[in-house]
C-alpha positions in Angstrom: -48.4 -4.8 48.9 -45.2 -2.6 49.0 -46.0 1.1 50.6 -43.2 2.3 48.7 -43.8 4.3 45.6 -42.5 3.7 42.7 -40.7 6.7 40.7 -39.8 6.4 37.4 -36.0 6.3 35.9 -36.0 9.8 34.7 -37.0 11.2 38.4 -34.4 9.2 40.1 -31.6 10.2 37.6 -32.7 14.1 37.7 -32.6 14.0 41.7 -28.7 11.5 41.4 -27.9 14.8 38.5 -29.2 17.3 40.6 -27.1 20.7 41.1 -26.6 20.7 44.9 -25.9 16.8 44.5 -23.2 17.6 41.9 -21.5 20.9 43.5 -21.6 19.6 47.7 -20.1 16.0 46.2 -17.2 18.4 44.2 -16.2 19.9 47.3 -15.8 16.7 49.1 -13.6 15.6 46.1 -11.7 17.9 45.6 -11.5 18.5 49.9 -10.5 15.1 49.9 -7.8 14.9 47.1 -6.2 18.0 48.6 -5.9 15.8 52.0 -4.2 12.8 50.2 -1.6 15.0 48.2 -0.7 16.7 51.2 -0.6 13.2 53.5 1.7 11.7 50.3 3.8 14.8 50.9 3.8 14.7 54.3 4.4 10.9 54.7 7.3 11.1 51.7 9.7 14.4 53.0 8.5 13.8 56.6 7.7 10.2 57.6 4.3 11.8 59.1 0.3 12.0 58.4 -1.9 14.9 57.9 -3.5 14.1 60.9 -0.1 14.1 62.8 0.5 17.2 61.3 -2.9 18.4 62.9 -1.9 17.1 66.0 1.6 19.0 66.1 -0.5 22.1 64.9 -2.9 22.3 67.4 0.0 21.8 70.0 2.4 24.2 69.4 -0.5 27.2 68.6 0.2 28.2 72.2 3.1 27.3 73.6 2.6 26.5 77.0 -1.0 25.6 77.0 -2.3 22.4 78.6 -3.8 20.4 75.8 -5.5 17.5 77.1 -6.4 14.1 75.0 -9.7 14.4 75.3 -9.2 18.4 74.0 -7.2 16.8 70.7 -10.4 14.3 70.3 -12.6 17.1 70.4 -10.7 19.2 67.8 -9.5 16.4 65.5 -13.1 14.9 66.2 -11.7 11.4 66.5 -12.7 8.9 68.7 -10.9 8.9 72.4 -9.7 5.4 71.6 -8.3 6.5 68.0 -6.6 9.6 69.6 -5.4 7.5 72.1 -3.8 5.2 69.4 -2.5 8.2 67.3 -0.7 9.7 70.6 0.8 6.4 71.2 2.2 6.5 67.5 3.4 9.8 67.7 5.0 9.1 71.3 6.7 6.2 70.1 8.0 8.1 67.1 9.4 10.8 69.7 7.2 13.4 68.7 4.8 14.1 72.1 4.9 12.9 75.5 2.3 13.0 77.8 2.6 14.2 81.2 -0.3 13.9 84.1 -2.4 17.1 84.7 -1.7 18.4 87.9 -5.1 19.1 88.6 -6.4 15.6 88.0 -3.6 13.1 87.4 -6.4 11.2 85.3 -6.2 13.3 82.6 -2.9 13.0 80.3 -1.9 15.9 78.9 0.2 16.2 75.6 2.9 18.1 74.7 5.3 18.3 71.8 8.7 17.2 72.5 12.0 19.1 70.7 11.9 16.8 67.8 8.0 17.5 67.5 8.7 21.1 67.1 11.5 20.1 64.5 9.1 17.7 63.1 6.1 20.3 62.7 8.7 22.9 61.4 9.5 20.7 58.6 6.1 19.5 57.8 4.5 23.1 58.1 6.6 23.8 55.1 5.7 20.8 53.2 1.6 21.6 53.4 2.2 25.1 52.9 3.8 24.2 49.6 1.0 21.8 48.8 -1.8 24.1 49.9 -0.5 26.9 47.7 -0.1 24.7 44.7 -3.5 22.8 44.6 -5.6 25.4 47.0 -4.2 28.8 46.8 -2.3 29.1 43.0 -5.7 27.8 40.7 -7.6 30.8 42.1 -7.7 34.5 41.3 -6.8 36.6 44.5 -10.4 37.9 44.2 -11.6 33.8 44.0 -9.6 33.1 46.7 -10.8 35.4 49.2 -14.4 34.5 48.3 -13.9 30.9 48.7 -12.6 31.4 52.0 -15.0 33.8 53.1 -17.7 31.4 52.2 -16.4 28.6 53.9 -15.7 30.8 57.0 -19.6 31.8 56.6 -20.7 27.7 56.0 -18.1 26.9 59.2 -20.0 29.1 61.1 -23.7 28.0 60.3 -22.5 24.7 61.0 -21.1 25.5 64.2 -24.2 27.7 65.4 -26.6 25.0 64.3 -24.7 22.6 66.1 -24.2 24.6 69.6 
């Protein structure tokens, strides 16, 4: 005999319809069209990904500062072995080099090279334009700043819940 009960059509289809179901799975879709317009972009004018771009971000924030690999897994949250295949991209393409850490010449650190810089430069630009069309321009000022107040406030619940 099955344990499982059985619900009926209607209850099934109201819970598939329901308002939190609908409104958390339009942010995703619309989250993840943004990301594909501005990786076409970025790909097209700059022969780079999004996620490149995040790499070259997170690097030149503060110039100067270590960044390890296992830092850029962390804050990309990728795997270590798909960092470690990005970073080989991107060091092939001339964009980062990685040097030893002097304190433990086990840990590679990254760096963006002079054409990295150039390269995030040029793609900043690009996503800036793309963010302001699609992210920034359909809103009211007032929308806008609730938006990203809100998604500052879900960051953070997220964050705390997960420390």
């Amino acid at each position: 005999m099955n344990a499982t009960p059985q619900h009926d059509d209607e209850t099934v289809a109201r819970a598939a319809n329901s308002g939190l179901v609908r409104d958390f799975g339009l942010l995703i879709k619309s989250a993840t069209r943004l990301e594909q317009r501005i990786d076409s972009a970025l790909r097209r004018e700059c022969g780079i990904s999004h996620t490149m771009l995040e790499v070259l971000i997170r690097l030149c924030r503060r110039p100067g500062e270590e960044v390890s690999q296992r830092q850029l897994a962390d804050d990309l949250t990728l795997t270590s072995s798909g960092t470690t295949r990005l970073i080989d991209r991107m060091e092939e393409a001339g964009l980062v080099r990685r040097t030893p850490s002097p304190e433990d010449r086990r840990v590679a650190l990254v760096e963006p090279t002079t054409e990295g810089r150039a390269a995030f430069l040029r793609a900043a630009a690009v996503h800036a334009r793309v963010v302001e069309q699609y992210f920034v321009r359909p809103l009211t000022a007032d929308d806008y700043a609730r938006l990203t107040s809100a998604l500052g406030d879900i960051d953070k619940a997220l964050r705390e819940e997960a420390g």
